[in-house]
N, C-alpha and C positions, 0 to 999 in steps of 0.2 A: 290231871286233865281228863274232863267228861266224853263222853261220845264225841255229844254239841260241839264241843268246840275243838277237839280231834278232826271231824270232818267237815267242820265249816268256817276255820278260822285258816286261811293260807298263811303257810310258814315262813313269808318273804313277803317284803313291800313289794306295791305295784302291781298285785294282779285283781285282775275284775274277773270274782266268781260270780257262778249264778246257779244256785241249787233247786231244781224242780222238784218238791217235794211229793215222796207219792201220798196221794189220799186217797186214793180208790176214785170216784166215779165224784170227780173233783179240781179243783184247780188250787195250790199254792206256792208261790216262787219265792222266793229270798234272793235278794241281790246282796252281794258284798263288796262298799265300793271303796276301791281306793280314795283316800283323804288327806295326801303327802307324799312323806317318806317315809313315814316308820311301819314299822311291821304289824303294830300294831292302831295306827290309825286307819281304822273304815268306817265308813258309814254303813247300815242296814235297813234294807226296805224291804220290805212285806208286797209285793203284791198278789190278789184275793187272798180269802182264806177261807178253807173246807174244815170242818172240824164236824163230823160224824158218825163218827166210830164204827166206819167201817172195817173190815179184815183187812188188819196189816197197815191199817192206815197209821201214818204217823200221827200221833196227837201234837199238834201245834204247843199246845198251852206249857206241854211237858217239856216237850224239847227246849221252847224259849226258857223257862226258870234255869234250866241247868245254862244256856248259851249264854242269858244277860245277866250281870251283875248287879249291877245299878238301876233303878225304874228308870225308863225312856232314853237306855240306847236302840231301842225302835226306833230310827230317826221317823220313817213313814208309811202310811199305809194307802196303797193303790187301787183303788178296786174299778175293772174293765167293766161290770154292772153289777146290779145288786141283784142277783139272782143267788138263790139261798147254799148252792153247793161253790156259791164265791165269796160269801159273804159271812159264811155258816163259824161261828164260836167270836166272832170280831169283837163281840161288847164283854166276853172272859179275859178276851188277850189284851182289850184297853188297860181292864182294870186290874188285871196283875202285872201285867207287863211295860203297859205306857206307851204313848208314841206322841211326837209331835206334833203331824201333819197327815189331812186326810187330801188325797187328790181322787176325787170321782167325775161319773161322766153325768151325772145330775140327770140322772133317770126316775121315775116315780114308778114303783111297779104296783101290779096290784095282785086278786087269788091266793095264793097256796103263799107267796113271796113278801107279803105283809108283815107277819110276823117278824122275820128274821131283818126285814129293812128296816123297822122302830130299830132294833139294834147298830144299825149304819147311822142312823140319824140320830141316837144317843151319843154316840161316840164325835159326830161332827159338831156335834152342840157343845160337846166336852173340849173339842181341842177350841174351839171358837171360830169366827169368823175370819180374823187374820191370819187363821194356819189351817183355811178353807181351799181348794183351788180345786176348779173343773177341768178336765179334759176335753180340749177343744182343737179341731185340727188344723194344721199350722204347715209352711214351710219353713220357718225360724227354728234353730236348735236351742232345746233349754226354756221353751216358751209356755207358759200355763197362762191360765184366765183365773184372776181372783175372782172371788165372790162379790165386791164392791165394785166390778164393770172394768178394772182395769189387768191388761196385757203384763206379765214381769218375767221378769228373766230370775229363772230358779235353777241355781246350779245344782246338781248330786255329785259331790266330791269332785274326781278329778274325771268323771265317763261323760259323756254326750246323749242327749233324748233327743228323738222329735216325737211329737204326738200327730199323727196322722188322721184320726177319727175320735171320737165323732166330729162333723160338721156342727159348725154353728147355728146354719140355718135350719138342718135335719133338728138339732135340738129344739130349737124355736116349735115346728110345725108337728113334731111327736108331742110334744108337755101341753101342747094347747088341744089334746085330740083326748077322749074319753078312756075310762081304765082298761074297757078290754081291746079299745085300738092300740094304747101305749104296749100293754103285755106282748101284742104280736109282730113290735117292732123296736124289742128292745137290745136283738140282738143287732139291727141297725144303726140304731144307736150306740154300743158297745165300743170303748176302749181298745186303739191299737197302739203301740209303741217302741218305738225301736231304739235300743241302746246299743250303743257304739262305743270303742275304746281300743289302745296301741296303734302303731306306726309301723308300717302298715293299716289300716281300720279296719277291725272287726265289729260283727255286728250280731246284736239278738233279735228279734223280732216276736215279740207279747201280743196274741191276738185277740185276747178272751173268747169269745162266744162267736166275732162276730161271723155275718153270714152273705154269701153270695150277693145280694143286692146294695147292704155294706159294701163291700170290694167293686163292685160292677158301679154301680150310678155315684160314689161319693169318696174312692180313696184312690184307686188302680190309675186313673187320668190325670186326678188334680195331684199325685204325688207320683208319678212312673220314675221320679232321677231319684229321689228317698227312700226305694222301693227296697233295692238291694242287701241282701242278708245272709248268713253264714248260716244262723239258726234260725229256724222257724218253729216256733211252741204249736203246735195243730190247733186250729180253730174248734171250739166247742167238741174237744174230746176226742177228736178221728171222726164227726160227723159228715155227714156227704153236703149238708148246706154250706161249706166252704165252699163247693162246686155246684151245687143244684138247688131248688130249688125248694124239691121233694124227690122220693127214687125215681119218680115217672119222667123226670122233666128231661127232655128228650134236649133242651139246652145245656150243653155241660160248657162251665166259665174257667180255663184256665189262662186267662190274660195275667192275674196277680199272681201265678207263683211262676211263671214266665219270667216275670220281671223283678220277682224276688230272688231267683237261682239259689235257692236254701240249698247248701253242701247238709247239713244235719237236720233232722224232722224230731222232736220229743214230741209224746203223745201221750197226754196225761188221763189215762182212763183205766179201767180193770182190765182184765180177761173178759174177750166179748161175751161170754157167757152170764157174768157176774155183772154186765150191766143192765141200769133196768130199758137202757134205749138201743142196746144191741152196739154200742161204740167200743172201737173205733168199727165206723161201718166198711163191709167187703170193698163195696167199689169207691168208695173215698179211698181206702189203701192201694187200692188197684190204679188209682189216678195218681196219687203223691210218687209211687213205684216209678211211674213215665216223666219222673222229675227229679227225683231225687233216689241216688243208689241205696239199695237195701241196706248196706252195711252201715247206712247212715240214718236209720229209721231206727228209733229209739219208743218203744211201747212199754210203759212202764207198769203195767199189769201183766204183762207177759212169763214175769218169773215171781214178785213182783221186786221193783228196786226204786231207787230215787236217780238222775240224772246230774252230775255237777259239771259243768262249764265251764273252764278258765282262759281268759284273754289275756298275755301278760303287755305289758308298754312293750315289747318289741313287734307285735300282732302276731304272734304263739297263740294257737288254740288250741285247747286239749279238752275232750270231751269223755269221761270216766261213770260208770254207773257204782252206786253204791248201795249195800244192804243192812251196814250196821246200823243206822236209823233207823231204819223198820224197828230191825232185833229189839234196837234199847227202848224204843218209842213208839212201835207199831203194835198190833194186834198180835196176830202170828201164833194163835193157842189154840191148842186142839180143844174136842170136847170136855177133856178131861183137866182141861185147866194146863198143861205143862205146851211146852213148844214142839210144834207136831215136824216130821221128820224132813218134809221142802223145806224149812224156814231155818233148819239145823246147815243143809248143806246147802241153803244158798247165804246163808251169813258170811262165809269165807269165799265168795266167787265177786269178781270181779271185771268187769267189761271195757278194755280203754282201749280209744283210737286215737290217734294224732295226724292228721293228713295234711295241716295247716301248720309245716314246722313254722320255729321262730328263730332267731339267729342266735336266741341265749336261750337254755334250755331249763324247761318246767319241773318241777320235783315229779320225778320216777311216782310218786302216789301223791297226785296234786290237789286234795283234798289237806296234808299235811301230816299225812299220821308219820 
């Protein structure tokens, strides 16, 4: 047995993992959904993908050859926008790896974000129209909008979604606006979505980028009873536009995570020195702190590690940080080519909390090694 599939394949039926992979100043999650009862039936989705070869970054492309077997157990790939640190290696990972279905938020970017979106729009051309679907927000569970005009019901295994953003109308009145009005409301447009799963319900909440006026004029009202989540993935990296504006904007918006009450926050960005926007930003952390306990703030740049999730069908949630994917898969080399001396002694540290028992109990190392 490889890394990959050491720390991403659960060693019992029934649980919905969810690995937040690190890539440095980036976004890539992997769901692993249950599909029955056997141990080894799951489904796999991708949503974004970062592939930049940053320090320590996991290389996506890598770790999938060792994880999948066969071309196109990627059942799909999600992308919250096509912004290029979400989108970045997707036309490598079609075409070694396969997937069948592309769900986006039918954004058109433009600038610096060009390039890397031909590659989203390869890949959509590739799987076709029928295995096309937009994110459009909804109070329905399980609801997407095809690309042919019509509403369907798309299960993923045995977990629950609802897609809360984008609006449909917001979609309409950005695509009909010019390239550099679209650019500076793309994070308005952006992909939210929340997976749910066990009895008890547990829940994730996927926000990509989006930004304060997202949450404020088009998700926080029309959705406040869907709101509720255990985990919250940080909006565009630990940036303060979850809450404001810009740093000046003397408005600070905490109505949506009020009515989100996230027990856990992952925060997918470097060490704030190592990024090039300064994430996750002071008073964005300083605000999430007045919501959510430190102990449950997960920065994955911070040593650096990746974050794994598991909900089991009894609503057990167990939340574990992991480093061997870096080690096997990440950067992690000094100048001199060999493995520099943090990367040695954070290979074997481990981070688990469990504050959401479940009545049957999770593997002691619930990643399955």
């Amino acid at each position: 047995m490889n890394v990959a599939e050491k720390i991403i394949k659960p060693a019992r039926a029934g649980i919905f993992r969810t690995v937040f992979l690190y890539t440095g100043q980036g976004d890539a999650t992997l769901l692993v959904i249950p599909n029955g009862n056997g141990v080894d039936d799951y489904k796999f989705v991708l949503i974004d993908s970062d592939r930049d070869f940053e320090k320590d970054e996991v290389d996506l492309l890598s770790m999938f050859k060792d994880l999948f077997v066969e071309k196109g157990e990627l059942e799909t790939f999600i992308n919250t926008h096509p912004h290029n640190d979400h989108i970045g290696g997707i036309r490598e990972i079609y075409d070694e790896i396969g997937f069948k279905q592309v769900w986006h938020a039918n954004h058109k970017p433009g600038g610096k974000h060009k390039d890397k979106y031909k590659d989203l729009k390869y890949v959509i051309d590739k799987v076709g129209k029928n295995n096309e679907f937009h994110l459009l927000g909804t109070n329905d569970q399980n609801k997407l909008h095809k690309v042919n005009g019509d509403d369907v019901i798309q299960k993923l295994g045995d977990i629950d979604y609802i897609v809360l953003s984008p609006a449909e109308y917001l979609c309409e009145d950005i695509n009909d606006e010019d390239a550099e009005a679209r650019n500076k409301r793309i994070h308005e447009q952006c992909g939210v979505i929340k997976f749910s799963f066990g009895n008890p319900v547990r829940s994730i909440m996927i926000t990509g980028d989006s930004d304060k006026i997202a949450w404020k004029d088009h998700i926080t009202e029309y959705h406040k009873e869907k709101l509720p989540a255990d985990v919250l993935h940080a909006s565009h990296h630990g940036s303060r536009t979850f809450f404001k504006d810009n740093e000046d904007d003397e408005y600070v918006y905490e109505v949506h995570i009020e009515e989100i009450k996230p027990v856990y926050l992952i925060i997918s960005a470097p060490k704030q020195a190592d990024s090039s926007h300064g994430h996750p930003h002071d008073d964005a952390m300083d605000l999430y702190k007045k919501h959510i306990d430190e102990d449950g703030i997960f920065h994955m740049g911070s040593e650096p590690y990746s974050v794994i999730v598991d909900i089991d069908i009894n609503g057990g949630l167990e939340v574990t940080t992991d480093t061997e994917l870096i080690a096997e898969y990440g950067g992690g080399k000094d100048d001199d080519g060999g493995e520099d001396d943090e990367s040695k002694n954070e290979s074997d540290r481990m981070r688990s909390i469990n504050i959401i028992p479940s009545t049957t109990r999770i593997d002691e190392k619930p990643m399955g090694a």
